[in-house]
N, C-alpha and C positions, 0 to 999 in steps of 0.2 A: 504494500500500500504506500502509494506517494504519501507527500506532506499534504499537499490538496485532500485529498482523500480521507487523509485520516481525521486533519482538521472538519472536516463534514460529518467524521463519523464519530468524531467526539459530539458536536452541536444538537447531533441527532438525537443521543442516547442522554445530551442535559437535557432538553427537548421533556422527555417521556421519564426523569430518574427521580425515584422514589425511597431514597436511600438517607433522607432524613427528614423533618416534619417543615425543612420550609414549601417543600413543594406544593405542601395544603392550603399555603395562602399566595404563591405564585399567581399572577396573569401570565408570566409570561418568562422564560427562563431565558439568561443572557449569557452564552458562551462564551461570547468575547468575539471578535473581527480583526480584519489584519490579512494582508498578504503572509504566504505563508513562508517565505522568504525573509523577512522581515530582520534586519540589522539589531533594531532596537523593538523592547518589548517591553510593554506596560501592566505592571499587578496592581493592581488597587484593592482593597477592601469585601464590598459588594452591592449591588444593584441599588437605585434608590427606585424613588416613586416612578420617574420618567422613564429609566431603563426598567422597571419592571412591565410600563404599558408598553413599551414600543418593543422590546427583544434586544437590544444595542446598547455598547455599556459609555459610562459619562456622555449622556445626553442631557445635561439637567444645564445646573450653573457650573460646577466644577468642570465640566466637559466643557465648557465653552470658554473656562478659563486655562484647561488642556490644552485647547487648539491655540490658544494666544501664545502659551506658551511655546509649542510646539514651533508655531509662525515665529517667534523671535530666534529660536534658530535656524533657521530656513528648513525647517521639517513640515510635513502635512500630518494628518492620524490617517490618512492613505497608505503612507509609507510603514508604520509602525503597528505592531500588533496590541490591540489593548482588551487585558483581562482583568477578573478579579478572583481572588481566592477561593469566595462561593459564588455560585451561578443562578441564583435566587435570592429574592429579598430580603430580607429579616425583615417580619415585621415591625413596623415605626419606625423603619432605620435603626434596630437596635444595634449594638454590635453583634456580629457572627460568635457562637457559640461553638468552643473546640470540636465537639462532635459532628458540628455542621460542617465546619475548615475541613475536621479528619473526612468526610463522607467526599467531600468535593477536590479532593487534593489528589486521583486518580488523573481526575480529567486536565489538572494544572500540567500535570508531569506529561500527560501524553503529550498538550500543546507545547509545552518546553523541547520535549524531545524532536517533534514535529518539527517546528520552527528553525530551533536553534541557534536562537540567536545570539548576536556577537554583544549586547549589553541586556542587562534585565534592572529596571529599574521598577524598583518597589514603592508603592505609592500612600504611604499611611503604616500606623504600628504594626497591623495583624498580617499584610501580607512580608514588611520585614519579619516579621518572627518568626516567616519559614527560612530565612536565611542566617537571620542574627538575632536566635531565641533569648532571653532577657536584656537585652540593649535598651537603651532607651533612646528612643529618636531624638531627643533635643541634641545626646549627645554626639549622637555620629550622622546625621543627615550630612547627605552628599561628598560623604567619605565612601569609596568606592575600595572594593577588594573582591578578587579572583578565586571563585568557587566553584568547581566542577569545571574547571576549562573556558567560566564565562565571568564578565565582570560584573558582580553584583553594585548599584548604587542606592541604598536607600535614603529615599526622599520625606518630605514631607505630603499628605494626601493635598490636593488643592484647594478640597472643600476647607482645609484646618485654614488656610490663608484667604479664604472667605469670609470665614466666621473670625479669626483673628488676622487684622490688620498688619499687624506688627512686624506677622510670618512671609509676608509678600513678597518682600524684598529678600531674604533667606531660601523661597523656593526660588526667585526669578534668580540670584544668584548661583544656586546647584545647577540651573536648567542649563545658565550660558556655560559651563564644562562639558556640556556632554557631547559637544561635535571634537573637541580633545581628546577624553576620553573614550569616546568609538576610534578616532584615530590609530590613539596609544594602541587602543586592546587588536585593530586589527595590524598594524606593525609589531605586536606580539605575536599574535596568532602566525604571520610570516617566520617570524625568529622562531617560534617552536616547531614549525615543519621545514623550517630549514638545518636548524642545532639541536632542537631534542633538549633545550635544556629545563634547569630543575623546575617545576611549578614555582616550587614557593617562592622564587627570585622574580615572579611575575607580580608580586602584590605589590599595589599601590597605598597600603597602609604607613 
């Protein structure tokens, strides 16, 4: 199965998956979208109101503050793949509940695999903590380190710099690295298929 393919056949099976209690108040389950090629790739949290009517994720305010984002580095959300940790709502916008993250983290990993992309940037606390379990984001947002062959950067989520002002300038700050750091990490990815050499000497910590 291509990456096409599988991507379709992850969407299909969030679609129809009944493997924890948010699906009983879903309208509507959101896979996530993206070419499946895709350099750069977005985790965020999960679904709000907007993305639970329409099937498509940050479509709300923070998706519109994604794409501004995105436009200040000369990127589109065309270009980049955007997920989130669960593929259904929580009702009220609670936070996702571990057993919800554990039941949805099947389909995270296939898309990961799928894609493969050369940056994953994590978008709010809970999908960092599938990278960097008890961290605290104030303390390492947009500190970027090499996990599994790929460069992990967690961020702050956008909606946080909606509701706090403060954060604005601290997200729009980590955004303007990341055409450097896709740079870096693929003149890494050259030096490791050319020298072979150690991982660890690839962190950017």
């Amino acid at each position: 199965m291509n990456p096409e393919q599988e991507l379709r056949a992850v969407a299909e099976e969030v679609a129809v998956c009944q493997d924890c209690r948010l699906h009983l108040s879903r309208k509507l389950a959101v896979p996530g979208e993206g070419p499946a090629q895709a350099d750069l790739m977005f985790i965020g949290e999960g679904p709000g109101f907007h993305e639970n009517e329409q099937g498509r994720p940050f479509v709300g305010a923070a998706g519109r503050f994604l794409e501004e984002l995105l436009g200040s580095i000369d990127f589109s959300r065309e270009q980049v793949f955007i997920g989130n940790v669960v593929k259904c709502r929580p009702p009220s916008n609670r936070d996702p509940e571990p057993e919800e993250v554990s039941a949805c983290s099947k389909y995270l990993e296939r898309q990961i695999a799928a894609i493969n992309p050369k940056v994953i940037v994590t978008l709010g606390r809970f999908s960092m903590a599938r990278y960097f379990p008890n961290a605290k984001i104030s303390k390492i947002h947009g500190r970027p380190k090499v996990m599994d062959g790929r460069l992990i950067v967690p961020m702050y989520h956008p909606a946080a710099a909606l509701h706090q002002p403060s954060l604005r300038s601290e997200v729009e700050a980590d955004f303007a690295r990341l055409p450097e750091l896709i740079q870096q990490e693929t003149q890494a990815g050259a030096a490791t298929t050319a020298e072979d050499p150690d991982p660890e000497q690839l962190s950017l910590f």
